[in-house]
C-alpha positions in Angstrom: 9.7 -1.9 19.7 6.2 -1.1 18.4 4.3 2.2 17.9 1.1 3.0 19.5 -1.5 4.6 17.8 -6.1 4.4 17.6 -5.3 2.3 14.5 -2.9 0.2 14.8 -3.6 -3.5 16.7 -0.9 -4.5 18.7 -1.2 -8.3 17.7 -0.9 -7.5 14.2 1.7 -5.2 14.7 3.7 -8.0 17.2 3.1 -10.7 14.0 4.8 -8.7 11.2 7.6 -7.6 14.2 8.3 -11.8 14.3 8.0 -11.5 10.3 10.8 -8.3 9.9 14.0 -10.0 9.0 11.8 -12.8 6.2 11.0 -9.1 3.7 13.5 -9.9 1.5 13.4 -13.8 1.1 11.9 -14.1 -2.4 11.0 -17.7 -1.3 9.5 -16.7 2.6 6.2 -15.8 4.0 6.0 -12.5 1.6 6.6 -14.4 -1.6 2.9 -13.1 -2.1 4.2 -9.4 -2.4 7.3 -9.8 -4.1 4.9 -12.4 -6.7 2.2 -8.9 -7.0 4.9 -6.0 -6.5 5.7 -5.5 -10.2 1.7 -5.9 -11.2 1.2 -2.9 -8.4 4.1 -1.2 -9.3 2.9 -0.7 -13.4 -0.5 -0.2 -12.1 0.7 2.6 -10.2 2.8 3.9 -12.3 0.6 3.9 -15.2 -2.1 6.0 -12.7 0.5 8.6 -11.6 2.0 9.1 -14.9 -1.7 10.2 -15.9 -2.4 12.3 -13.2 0.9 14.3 -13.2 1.5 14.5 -17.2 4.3 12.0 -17.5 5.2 9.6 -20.2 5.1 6.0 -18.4 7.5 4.5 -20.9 10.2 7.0 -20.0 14.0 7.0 -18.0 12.6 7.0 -14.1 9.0 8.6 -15.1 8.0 9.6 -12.1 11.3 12.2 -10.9 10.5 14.0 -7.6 7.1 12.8 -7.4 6.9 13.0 -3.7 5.6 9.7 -3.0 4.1 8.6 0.5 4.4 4.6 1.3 2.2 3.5 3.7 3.3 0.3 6.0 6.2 0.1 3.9 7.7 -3.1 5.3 10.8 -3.7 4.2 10.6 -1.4 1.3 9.6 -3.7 -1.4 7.3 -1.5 -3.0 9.4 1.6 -1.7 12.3 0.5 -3.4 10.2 -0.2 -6.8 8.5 3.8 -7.0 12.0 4.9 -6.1 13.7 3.3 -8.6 10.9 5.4 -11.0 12.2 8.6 -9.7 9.6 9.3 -6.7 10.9 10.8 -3.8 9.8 7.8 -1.1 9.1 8.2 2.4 8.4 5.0 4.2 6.3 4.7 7.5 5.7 1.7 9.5 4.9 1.4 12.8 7.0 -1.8 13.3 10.8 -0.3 13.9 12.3 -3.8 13.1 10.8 -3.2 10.0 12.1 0.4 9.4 15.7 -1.1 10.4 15.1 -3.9 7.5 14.3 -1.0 5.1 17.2 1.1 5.5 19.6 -1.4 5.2 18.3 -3.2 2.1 17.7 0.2 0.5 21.2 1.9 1.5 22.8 -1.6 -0.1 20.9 -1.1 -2.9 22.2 2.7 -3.5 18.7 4.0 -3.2 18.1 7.1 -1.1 14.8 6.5 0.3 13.4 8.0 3.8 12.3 5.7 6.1 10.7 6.4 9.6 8.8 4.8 12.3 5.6 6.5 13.1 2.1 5.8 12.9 -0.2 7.5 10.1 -2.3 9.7 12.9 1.4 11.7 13.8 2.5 12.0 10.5 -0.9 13.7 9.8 -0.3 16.2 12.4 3.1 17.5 11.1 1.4 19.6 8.0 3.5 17.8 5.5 1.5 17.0 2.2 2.3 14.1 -0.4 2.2 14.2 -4.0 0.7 10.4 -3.8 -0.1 8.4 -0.9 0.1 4.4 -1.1 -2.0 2.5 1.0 -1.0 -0.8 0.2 -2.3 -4.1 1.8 -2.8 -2.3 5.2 -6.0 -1.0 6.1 -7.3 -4.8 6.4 -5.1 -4.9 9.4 -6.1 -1.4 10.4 -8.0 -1.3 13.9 -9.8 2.1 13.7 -10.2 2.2 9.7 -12.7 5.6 9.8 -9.4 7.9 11.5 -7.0 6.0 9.7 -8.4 6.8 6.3 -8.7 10.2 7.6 -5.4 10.6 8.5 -4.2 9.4 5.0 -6.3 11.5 3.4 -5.1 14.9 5.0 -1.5 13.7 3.9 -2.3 14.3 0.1 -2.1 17.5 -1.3 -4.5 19.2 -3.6 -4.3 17.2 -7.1 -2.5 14.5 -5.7 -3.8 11.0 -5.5 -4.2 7.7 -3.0 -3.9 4.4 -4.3 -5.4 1.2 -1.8 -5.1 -2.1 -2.4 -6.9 -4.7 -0.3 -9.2 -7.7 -0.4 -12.8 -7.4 -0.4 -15.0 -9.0 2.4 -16.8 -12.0 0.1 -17.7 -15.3 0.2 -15.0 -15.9 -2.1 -12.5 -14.1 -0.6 -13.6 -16.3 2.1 -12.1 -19.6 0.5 -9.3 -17.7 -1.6 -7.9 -15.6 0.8 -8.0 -17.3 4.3 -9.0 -20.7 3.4 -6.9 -21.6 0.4 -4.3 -19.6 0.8 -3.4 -20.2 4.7 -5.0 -23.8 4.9 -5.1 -25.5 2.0 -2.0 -24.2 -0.4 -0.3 -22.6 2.8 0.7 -20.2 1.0 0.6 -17.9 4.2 1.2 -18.3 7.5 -2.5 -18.9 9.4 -3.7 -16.0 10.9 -2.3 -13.6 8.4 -5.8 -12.6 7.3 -9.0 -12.0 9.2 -12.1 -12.1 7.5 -14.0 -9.8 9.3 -11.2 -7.1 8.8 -11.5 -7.2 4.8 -12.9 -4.3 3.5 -15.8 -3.6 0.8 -15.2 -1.3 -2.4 -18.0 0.5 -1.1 -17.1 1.0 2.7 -13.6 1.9 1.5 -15.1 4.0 -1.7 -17.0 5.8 0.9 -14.5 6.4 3.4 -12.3 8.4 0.8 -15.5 10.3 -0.3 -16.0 11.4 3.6 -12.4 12.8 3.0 -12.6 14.7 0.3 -11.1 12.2 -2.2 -13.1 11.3 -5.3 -12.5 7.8 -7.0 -11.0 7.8 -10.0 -9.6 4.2 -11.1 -10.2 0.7 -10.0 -9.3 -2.8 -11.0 -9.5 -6.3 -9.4 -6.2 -8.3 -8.9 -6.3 -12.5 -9.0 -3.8 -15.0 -8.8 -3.2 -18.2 -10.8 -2.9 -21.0 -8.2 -0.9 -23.2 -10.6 1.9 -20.5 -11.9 1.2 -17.9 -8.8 1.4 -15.3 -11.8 -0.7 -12.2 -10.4 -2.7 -10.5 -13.3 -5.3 -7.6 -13.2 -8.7 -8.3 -13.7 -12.3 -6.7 -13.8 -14.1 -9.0 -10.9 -13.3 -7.3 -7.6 -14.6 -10.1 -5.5 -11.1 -11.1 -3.9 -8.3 -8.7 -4.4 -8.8 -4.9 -5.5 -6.8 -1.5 -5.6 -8.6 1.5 -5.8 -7.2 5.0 -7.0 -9.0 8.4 -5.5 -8.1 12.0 -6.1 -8.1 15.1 -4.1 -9.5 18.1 -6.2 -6.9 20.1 -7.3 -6.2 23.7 -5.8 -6.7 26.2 -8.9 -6.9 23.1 -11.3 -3.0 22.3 -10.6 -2.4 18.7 -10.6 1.3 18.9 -11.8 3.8 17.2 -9.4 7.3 19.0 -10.2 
């Protein structure tokens, strides 16, 4: 059973539903993510630790950072910014999905909430996030403009959003869609579509319509040989972007 929400497009939705039980095969159609999650996962930690005062290099750096994960999955990345101390909550509008998560993450010993809904409800409910992750999802968003504004109302003053998606390029053209699902098949066809891939701009202004300020952003490529992920200043293919809310009397500490 799916969700139904403005942004979410029920093909997409029915191809990762197909997808649920592959999350955790290291070897399966999400190698990609499993490959980039500990790249993402420093990247974020390193942006988080900055904003909320914390030493990055310490025991579980981020404790009860109140951490929101966006299309969560199975709860790869989840299970990583738990591990860090956040406090996780998990959406994804895919309940096959949300089933995956809880039972990896309860086998793992890691108390992470998980729950199907769609971005748009969650927004409604009041509840406010330390940081929101927005993770290599609003390329298959079908409304982007309410989605992004939905996101945005669920971080508090001070807090931060962090995106990650691939910009809409000629090269991210041939990387993304035509390498990667043609020619090394490295995805399943029809993973990606072009058209859907977002700017740094469109996405940069989005968040400023929200009331979110960018603060931080890097490129991301991928070594076809080794499949090592590594950051990088071009922003032609892959990307993540940080943004901030203002802070509410200059407080920016997450306790």
């Amino acid at each position: 059973m799916t969700i139904t929400a403005p942004s979410i497009d029920p093909q997409e939705a029915a191809r990762f539903e197909k997808l649920a039980e592959r999350w955790w095969d290291a070897g399966g159609p999400f190698w990609p993510l499993h490959r980039l999650n500990a790249l993402r996962t420093d990247y974020l930690r390193n942006a988080l630790a900055r904003r909320f005062g914390r030493d990055p290099c310490g025991e579980r750096p981020l404790q009860g950072v109140r951490v929101l994960d966006i299309g969560c999955g199975g709860g790869i990345l989840s299970e990583s910014m738990a591990r860090l101390g956040c406090a996780v909550h998990g959406i994804d509008v895919v309940e096959r999905n949300i089933a995956v998560a809880l039972r990896h993450g309860r086998d793992q010993g890691l108390d992470i909430r998980y729950q199907a809904i769609d971005v748009e409800s969650l927004a409604t409910q009041g509840g406010k996030y330390d940081a929101v992750l927005n993770m290599e999802v609003v390329e298959h968003v079908a409304d982007l403009p309410g989605f992004m504004a939905a996101c945005s109302r669920l971080v508090r003053p001070g807090g931060l959003m962090a995106a990650a998606t691939i910009n809409r390029t000629p090269a991210s053209f041939l990387a993304a869609i035509v390498g990667a699902e043609y020619l090394l098949r490295w995805l399943p066809r029809g993973t990606h579509q072009w058209r859907r891939f977002v700017t740094p701009a469109e996405l940069e202004s989005l968040l400023n319509d929200n009331g979110m300020a960018l603060s931080a952003r890097t490129g991301v490529r991928v070594n076809p040989l080794t499949k090592r992920f590594d950051l990088t200043p071009s922003l032609a293919v892959n990307y993540m972007l940080i943004a901030a809310k203002p802070a509410a009397n200059g407080r920016t500490t997450a306790n």
